[in-house]
MARLUMVO-443406 format. One record per residue (C-alpha): x negated, y, z negated; residue in three letters. Coordinates in steps of 0.5 Angstrom, whole numbers, always signed. Layout:
BEGIN
R     c1     c2     c3   aa
R      X      Y      Z  ALA
...
***
This chain:
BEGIN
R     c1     c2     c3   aa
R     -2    -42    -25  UNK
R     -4    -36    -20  UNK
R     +2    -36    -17  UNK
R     +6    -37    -23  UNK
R     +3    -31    -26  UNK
R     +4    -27    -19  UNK
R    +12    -29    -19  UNK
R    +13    -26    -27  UNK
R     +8    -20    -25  UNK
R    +12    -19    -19  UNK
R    +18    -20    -22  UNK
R    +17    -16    -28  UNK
R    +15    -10    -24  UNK
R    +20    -10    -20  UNK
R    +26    -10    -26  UNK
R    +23     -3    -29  UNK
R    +22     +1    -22  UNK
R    +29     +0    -22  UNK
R    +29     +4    -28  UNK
R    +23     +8    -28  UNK
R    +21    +12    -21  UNK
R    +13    +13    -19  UNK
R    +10    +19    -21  UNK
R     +7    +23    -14  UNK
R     +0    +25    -17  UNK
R     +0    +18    -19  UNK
R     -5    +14    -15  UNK
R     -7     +6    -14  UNK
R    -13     +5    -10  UNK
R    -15     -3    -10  UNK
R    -23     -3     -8  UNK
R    -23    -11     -8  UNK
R    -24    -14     -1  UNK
R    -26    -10     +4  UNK
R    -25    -15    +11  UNK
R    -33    -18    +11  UNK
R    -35    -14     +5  UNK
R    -34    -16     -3  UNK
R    -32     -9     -4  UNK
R    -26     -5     +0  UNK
R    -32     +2     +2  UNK
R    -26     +6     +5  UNK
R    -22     +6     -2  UNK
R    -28     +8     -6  UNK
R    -29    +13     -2  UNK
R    -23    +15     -3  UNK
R    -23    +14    -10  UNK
R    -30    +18    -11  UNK
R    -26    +23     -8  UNK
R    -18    +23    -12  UNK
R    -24    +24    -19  UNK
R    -25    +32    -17  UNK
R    -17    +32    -17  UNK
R    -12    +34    -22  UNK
R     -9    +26    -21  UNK
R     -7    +20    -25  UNK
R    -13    +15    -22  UNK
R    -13     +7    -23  UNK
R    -19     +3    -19  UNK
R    -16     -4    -19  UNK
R    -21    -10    -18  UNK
R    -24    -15    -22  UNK
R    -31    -12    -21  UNK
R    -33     -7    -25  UNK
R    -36     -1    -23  UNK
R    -40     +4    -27  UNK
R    -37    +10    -22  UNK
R    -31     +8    -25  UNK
R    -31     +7    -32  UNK
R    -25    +10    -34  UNK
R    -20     +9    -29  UNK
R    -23     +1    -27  UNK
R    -17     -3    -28  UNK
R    -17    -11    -28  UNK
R    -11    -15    -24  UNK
R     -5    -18    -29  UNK
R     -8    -13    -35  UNK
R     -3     -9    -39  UNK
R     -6     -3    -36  UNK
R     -4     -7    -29  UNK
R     +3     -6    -30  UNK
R     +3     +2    -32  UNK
R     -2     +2    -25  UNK
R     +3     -2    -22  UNK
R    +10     +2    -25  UNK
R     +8     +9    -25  UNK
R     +4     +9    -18  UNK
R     +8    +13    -13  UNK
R     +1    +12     -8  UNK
R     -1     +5     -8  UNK
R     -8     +6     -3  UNK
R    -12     -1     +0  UNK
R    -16     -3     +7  UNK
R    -14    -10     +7  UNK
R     -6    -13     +6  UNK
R     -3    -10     +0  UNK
R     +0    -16     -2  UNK
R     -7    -19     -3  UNK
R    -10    -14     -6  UNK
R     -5    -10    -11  UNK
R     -2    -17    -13  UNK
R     +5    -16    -14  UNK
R     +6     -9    -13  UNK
R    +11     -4    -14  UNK
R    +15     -4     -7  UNK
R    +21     +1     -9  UNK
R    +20     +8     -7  UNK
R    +12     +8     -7  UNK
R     +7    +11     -1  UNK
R     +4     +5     +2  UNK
R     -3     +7     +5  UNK
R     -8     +2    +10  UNK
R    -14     +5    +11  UNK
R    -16     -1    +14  UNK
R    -22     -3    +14  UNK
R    -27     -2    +20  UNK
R    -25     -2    +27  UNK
R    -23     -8    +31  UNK
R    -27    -11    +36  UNK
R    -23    -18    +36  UNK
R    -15    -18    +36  UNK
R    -12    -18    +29  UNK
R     -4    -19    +25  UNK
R     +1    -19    +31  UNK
R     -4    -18    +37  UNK
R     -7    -25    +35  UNK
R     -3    -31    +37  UNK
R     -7    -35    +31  UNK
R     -6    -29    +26  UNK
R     +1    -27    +28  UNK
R     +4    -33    +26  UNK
R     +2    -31    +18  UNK
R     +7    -25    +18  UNK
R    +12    -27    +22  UNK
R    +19    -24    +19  UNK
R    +21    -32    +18  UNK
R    +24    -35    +11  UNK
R    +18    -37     +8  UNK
R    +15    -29     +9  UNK
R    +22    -27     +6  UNK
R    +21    -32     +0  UNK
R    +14    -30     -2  UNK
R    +16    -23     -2  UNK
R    +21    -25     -6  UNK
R    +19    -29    -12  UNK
R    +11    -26    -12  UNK
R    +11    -21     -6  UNK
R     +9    -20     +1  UNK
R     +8    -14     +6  UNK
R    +10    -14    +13  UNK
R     +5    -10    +18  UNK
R    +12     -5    +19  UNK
R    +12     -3    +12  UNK
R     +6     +2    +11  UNK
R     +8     +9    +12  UNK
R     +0    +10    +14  UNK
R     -6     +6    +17  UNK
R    -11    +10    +20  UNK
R    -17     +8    +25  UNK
R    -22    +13    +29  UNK
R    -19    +14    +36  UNK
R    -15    +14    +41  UNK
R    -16     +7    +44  UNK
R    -15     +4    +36  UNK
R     -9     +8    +34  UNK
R     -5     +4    +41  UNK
R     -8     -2    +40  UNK
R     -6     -2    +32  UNK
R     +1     +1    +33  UNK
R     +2     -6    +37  UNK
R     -2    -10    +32  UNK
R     +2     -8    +26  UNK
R     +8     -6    +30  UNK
R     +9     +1    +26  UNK
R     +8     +7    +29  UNK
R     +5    +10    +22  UNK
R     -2    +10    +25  UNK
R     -6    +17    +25  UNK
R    -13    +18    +27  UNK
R    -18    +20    +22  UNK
R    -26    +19    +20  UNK
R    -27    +13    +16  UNK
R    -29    +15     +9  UNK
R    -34    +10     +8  UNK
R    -38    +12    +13  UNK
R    -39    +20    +12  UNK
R    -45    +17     +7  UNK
R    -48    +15    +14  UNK
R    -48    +22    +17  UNK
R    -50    +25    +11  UNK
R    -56    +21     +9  UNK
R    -57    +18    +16  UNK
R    -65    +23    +15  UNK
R    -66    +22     +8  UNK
R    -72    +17     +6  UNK
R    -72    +19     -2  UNK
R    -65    +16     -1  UNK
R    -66     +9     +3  UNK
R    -73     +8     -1  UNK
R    -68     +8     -7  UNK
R    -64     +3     -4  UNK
R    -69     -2     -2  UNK
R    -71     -2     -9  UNK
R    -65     -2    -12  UNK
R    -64     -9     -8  UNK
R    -70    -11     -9  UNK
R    -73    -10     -2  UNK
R    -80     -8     -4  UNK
R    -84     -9     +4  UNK
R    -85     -3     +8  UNK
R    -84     -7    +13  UNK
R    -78     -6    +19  UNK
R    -71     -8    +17  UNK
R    -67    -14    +21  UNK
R    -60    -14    +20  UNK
R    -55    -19    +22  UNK
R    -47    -19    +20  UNK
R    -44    -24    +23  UNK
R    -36    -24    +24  UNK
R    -33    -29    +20  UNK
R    -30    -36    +23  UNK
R    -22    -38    +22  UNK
R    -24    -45    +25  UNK
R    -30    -46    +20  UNK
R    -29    -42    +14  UNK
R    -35    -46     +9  UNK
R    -40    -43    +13  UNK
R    -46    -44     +9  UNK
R    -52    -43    +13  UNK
R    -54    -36    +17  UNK
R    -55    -39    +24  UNK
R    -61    -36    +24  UNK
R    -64    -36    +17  UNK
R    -65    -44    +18  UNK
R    -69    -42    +24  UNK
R    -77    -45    +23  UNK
R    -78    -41    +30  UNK
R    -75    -34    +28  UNK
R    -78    -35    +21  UNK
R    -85    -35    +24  UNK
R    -83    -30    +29  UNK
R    -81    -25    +22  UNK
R    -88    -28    +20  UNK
R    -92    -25    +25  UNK
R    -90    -19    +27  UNK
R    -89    -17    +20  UNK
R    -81    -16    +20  UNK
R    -76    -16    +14  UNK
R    -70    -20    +16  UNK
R    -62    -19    +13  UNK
R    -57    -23    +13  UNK
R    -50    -22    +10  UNK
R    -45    -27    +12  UNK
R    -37    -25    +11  UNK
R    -34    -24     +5  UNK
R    -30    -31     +5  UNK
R    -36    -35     +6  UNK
R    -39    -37     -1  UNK
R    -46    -39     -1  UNK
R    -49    -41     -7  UNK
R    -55    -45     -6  UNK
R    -60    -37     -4  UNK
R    -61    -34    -10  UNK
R    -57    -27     -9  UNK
R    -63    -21     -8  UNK
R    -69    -25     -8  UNK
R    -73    -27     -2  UNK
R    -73    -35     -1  UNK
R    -80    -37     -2  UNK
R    -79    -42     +4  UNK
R    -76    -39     +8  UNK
R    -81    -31     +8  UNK
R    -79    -25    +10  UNK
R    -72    -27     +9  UNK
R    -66    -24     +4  UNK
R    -59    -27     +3  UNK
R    -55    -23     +2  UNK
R    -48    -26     +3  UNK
R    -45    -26     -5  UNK
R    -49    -19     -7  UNK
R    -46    -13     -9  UNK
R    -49     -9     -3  UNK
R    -45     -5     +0  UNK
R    -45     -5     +8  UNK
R    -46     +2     +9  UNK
R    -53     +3     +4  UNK
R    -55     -4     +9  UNK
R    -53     -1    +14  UNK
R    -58     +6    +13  UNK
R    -64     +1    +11  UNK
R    -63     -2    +18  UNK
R    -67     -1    +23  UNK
R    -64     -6    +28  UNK
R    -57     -9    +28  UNK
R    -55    -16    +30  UNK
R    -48    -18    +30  UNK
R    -44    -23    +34  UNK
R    -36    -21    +35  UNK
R    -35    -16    +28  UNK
R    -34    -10    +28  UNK
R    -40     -7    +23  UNK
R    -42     -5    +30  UNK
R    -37     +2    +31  UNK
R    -40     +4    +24  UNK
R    -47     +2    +26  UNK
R    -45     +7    +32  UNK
R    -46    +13    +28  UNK
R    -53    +12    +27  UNK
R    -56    +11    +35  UNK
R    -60     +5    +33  UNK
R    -61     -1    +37  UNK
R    -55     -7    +37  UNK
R    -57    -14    +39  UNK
R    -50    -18    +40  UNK
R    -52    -25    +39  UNK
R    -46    -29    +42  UNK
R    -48    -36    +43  UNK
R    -41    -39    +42  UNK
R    -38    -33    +46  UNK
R    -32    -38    +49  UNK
R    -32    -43    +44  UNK
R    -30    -36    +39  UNK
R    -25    -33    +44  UNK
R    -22    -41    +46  UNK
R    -22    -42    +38  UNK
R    -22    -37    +34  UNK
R    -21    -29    +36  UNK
R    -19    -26    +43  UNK
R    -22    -20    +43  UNK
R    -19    -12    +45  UNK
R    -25    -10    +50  UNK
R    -29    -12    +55  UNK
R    -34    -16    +51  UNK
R    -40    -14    +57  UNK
R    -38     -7    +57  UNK
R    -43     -4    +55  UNK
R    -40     +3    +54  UNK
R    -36     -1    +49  UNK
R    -41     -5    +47  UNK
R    -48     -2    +48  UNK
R    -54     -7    +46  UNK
R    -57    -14    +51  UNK
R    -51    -20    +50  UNK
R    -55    -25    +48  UNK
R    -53    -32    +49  UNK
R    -60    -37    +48  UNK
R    -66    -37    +41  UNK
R    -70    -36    +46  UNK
R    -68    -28    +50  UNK
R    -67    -26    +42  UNK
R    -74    -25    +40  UNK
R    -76    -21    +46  UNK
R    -70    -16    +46  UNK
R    -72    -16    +39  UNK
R    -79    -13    +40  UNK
R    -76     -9    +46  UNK
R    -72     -5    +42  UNK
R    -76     -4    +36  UNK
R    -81     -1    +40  UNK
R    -77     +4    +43  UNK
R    -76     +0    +50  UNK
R    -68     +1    +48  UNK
R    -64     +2    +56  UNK
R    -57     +2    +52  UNK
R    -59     +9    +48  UNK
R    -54    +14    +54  UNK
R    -49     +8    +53  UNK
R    -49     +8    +44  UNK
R    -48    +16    +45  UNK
R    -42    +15    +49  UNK
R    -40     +9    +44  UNK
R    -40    +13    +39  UNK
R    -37    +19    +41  UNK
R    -31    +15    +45  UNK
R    -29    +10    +37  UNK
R    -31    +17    +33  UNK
R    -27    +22    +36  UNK
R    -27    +26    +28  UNK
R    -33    +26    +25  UNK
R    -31    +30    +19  UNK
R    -35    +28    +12  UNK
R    -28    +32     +9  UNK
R    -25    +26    +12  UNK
R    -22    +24     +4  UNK
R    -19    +31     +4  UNK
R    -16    +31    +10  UNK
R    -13    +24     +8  UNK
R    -11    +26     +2  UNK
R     -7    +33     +5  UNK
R     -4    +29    +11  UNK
R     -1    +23     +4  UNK
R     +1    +30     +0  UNK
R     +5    +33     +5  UNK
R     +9    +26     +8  UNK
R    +11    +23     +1  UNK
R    +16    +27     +0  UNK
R    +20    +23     +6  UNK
R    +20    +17     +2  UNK
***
């Protein structure tokens, strides 16, 4: 039933744009999706910002935000289609096609703010991914009967540095890739010092322990895509170790992985000290402001937390398994201007890097300075400004 939806929506669409042109002050922007979160952070930054402009705004997601009453728009809705029709900007951080169902493709501005920056390879620099968006008869059929888009066809990606606009231009094969600042993450060098702003977020997520805050954000698994458990969470030993030394510990699996059976928000009683997060509607930056320590494995959360000089803990027990099966990886994983923060293979070294690094013993700090000066090399909290002008001005090519 979707996919027929989708191939009479797109069909649709596709018939009125050859009679009706898009209007330039007219913007699309999904916020559905956003890689390992529920929610697309760079588009509703963006999407705050396009609110102070004399512009037509529709907000596409199936989740309705109240910082979006009036512009909220539901997919496959009678207001979907005016969105659709008349928007001359269609803005996403994910694949366009995924996030704007059957969207208009003739004379549109196709924008990708791509969500994060990329420690594992991704589209065509993937031997597992490149395969999806190969230029074959299956890809061209779906772009014809419910619509498809192919890397090539985004007139701007954008990426935070040097080192990522080379390794994007290879991996979308487009050579529209600029360098600008990730709207999403002028919150975290804005409010990176402001304790009135993160008591209020712990209490709007009902964290009420004043205690030091844990996080772990795994990337996710192409070979195990139903992942329930958090390796960790499911851990007696780690549970008695949060216990004794008073600590809160996060966790948020990627936003492809469903886990029903911890109630969102809520401390497990079983299991103390301990929040899952996975199916909330957190957003990762107001998690990341709260976070004293950050643990992850192979996702690129890391480059944001960067911005905060805070201490990273790479928790990669199944590092070959992961590049054999899943990923490869762009950097040098053990390179620690790369990677500033202990690779930690065993349970047993994780608990005392723990405490090293909340006690201040962190040996990395020199290497997350340099970190984050090497994968932000425009830090601006105008970013959504100097992004809006640099489409304003480039729109008129298509």
């Amino acid at each position: 039933m979707k996919l027929i939806k989708k191939a009479l929506f797109k069909n649709l669409i596709f018939l009125i744009s050859l009679f009706i042109k898009p209007r330039a002050n007219t913007w699309a922007v999904s916020i559905s999706s956003g890689g390992g979160s529920r929610f697309a952070e760079n588009c509703i930054s963006f999407a705050e910002f396009l609110k102070s402009k004399k512009v037509k705004l529709y907000v596409i997601s199936n989740i309705k935000l109240n910082k979006f009453n009036s512009e909220h728009t539901t997919p496959f809705s009678i207001k979907y289609i005016k969105a659709l029709i008349y928007s001359k900007n269609l803005v996403v951080e994910n694949d366009l096609h995924n996030d704007m169902p059957a969207y208009r493709s003739l004379g549109t501005f196709k924008i990708n703010l791509f969500h994060g920056l990329a420690l594992k390879k991704i589209y065509y620099s993937s031997k597992f991914i490149k395969k999806l968006f190969k230029k074959n008869i299956i890809n061209y059929l779906r772009k014809f009967i419910v619509g498809f888009c192919f890397p090539q066809e985004y007139d701007l990606i954008t990426t935070s540095n040097k080192l990522h606009k080379k390794k994007y231009i290879q991996a979308f094969e487009n050579k529209n890739v600029e360098i600008f600042f990730q709207p999403r993450n002028c919150n975290l060098i804005k409010y990176n010092h402001n304790l009135s702003l993160k008591l209020k977020i712990k209490k709007k997520y009902q964290i009420k322990e004043k205690k030091k805050i844990i996080t772990y954000l795994p990337t996710f698994r192409d070979t195990d895509p139903f992942q329930k458990e958090c390796i960790l969470s499911s851990n007696k030993n780690f549970q008695n170790f949060l216990i004794k030394n008073k600590l809160l510990f996060i966790y948020k699996n990627h936003h492809f992985y469903k886990n029903n059976n911890i109630k969102e928000n809520k401390i497990n009683e079983s299991k103390k000290n301990i929040y899952n997060f996975t199916d909330s509607e957190i957003l990762t930056q107001e998690l990341l402001l709260i976070t004293d320590l950050l643990i992850t494995d192979y996702s690129g959360v890391y480059f944001d937390f960067l911005l905060l000089e805070k201490p990273i803990i790479f928790y990669c027990y199944d590092y070959k398994k992961y590049l054999h099966k899943d990923r490869e990886l762009y950097f040098d994983y053990f390179d620690d201007n790369i990677t500033p923060g202990p690779k930690i293979y065993e349970y047993s070294e994780l608990e005392k890097e723990i405490i090293k690094n909340l006690r201040g013993l962190n040996k990395y700090k020199n290497y997350l300075k340099k970190a984050k000066n090497l994968f932000h090399q425009d830090i601006n909290i105008n970013t959504s400004e100097k992004i809006y002008k640099f489409i304003i001005k480039n729109i008129e090519n298509v």
